[in-house]
C-alpha positions as a Markdown table, in Angstrom:
| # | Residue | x | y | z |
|---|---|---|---|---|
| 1 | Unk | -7.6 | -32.9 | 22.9 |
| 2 | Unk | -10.2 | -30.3 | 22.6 |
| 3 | Unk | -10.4 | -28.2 | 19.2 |
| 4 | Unk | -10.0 | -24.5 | 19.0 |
| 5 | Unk | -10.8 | -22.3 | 16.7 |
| 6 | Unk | -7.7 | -20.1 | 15.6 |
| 7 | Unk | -7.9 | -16.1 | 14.3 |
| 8 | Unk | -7.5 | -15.1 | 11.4 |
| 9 | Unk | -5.0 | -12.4 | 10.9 |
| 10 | Unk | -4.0 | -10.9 | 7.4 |
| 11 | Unk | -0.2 | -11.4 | 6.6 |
| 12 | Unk | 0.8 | -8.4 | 7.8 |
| 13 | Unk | 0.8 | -9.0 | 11.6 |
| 14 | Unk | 2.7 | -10.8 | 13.6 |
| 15 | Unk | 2.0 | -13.3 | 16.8 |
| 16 | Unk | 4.4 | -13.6 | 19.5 |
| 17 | Unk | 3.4 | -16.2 | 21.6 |
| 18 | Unk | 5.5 | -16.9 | 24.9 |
| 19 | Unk | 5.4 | -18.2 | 28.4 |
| 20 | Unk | 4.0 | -14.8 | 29.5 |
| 21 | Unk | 0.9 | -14.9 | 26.5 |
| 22 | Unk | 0.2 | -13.8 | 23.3 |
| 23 | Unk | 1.2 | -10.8 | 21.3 |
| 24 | Unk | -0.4 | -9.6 | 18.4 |
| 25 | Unk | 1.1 | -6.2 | 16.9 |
| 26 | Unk | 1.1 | -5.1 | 12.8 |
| 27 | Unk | 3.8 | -5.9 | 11.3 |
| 28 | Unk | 6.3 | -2.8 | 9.9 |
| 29 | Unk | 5.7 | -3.1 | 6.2 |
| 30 | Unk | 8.8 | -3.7 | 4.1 |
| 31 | Unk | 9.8 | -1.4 | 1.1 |
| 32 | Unk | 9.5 | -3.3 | -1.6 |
| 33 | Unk | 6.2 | -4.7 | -0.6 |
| 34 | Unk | 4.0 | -5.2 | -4.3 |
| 35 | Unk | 0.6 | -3.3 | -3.4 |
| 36 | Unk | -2.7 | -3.0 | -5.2 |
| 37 | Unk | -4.7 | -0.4 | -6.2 |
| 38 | Unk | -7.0 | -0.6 | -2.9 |
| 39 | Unk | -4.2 | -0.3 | -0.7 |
| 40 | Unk | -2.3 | 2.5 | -2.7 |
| 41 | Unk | -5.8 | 4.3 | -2.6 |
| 42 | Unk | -6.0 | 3.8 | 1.3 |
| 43 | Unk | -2.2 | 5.3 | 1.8 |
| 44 | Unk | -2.9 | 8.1 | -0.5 |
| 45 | Unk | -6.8 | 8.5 | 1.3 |
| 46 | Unk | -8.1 | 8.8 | -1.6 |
| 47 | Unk | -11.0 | 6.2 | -4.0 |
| 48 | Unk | -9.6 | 3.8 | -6.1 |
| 49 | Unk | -10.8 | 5.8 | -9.2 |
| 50 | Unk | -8.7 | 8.5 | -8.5 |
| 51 | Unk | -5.3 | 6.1 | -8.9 |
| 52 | Unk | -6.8 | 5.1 | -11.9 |
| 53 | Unk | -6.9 | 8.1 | -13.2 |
| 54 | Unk | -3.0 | 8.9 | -12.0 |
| 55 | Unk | -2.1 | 5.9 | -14.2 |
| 56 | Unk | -3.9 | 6.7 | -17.1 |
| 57 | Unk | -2.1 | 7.2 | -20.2 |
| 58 | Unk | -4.1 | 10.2 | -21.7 |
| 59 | Unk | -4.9 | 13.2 | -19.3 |
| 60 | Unk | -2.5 | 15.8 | -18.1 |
| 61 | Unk | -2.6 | 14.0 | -14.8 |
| 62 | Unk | -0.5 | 11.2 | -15.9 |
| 63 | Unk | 2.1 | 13.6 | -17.9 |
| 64 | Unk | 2.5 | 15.9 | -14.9 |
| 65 | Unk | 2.5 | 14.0 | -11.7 |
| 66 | Unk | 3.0 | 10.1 | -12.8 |
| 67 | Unk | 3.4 | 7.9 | -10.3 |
| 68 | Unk | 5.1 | 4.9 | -10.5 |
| 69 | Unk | 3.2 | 1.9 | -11.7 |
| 70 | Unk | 3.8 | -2.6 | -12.8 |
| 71 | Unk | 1.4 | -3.2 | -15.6 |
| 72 | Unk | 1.2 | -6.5 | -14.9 |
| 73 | Unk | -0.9 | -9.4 | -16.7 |
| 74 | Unk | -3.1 | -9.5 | -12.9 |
| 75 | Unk | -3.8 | -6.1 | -13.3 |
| 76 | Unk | -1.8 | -2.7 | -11.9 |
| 77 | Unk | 0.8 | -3.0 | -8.8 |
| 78 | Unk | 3.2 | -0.9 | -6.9 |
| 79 | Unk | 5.7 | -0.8 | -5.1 |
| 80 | Unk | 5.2 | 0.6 | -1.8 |
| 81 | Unk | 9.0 | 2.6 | -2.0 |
| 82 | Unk | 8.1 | 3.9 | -5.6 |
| 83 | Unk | 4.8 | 5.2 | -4.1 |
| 84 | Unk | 6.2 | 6.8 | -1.3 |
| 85 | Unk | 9.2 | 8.3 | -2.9 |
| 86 | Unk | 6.4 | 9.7 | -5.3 |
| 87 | Unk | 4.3 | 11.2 | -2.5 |
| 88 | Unk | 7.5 | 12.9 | -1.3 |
| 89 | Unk | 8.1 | 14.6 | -4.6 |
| 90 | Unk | 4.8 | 15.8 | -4.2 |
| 91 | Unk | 5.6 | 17.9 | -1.5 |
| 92 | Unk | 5.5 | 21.8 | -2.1 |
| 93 | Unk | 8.1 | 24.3 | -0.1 |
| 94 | Unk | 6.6 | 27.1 | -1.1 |
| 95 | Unk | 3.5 | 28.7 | 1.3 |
| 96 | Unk | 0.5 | 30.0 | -1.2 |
């Protein structure tokens, strides 16, 4: 049998594979996903510095506008729900 080489994907898509071909589409992320800095950074489209900084300790940032963070021994995490929920608090009604 001849030998193919395969695609990788990252873990969040998904391959359908049928009679009729394949399918690749991204898969729907789930809520409770755990997510790092990086990819808070890149929902937020903003640099990685500037989480940092919301998830510092000292600065008014943190005191004012915390968002939610795991301080865990790997380094910081979120969870993608948290995040959003946060974001959504964010939001401002009024027009300036």
């Amino acid at each position: 049998m001849k030998q193919t080489r395969g695609i990788e994907l990252p873990a969040s898509f998904v391959v359908t594979v049928s009679l009729a071909g394949a399918e690749i589409v991204p898969a729907q992320p789930a809520e409770n996903d755990i997510l790092t800095v990086a990819e808070v950074a890149e929902i937020l489209k903003c640099k990685e510095s500037s989480i940092y900084n919301l998830t510092r300790h000292r600065g008014r940032a943190r005191h004012d506008n915390p968002i939610p963070v795991l301080l865990l021994p790997m380094g910081l995490r979120f969870r993608r729900s948290s995040v959003l929920a946060w974001l959504k608090s964010q939001e401002t009604s009024s027009a300036a």
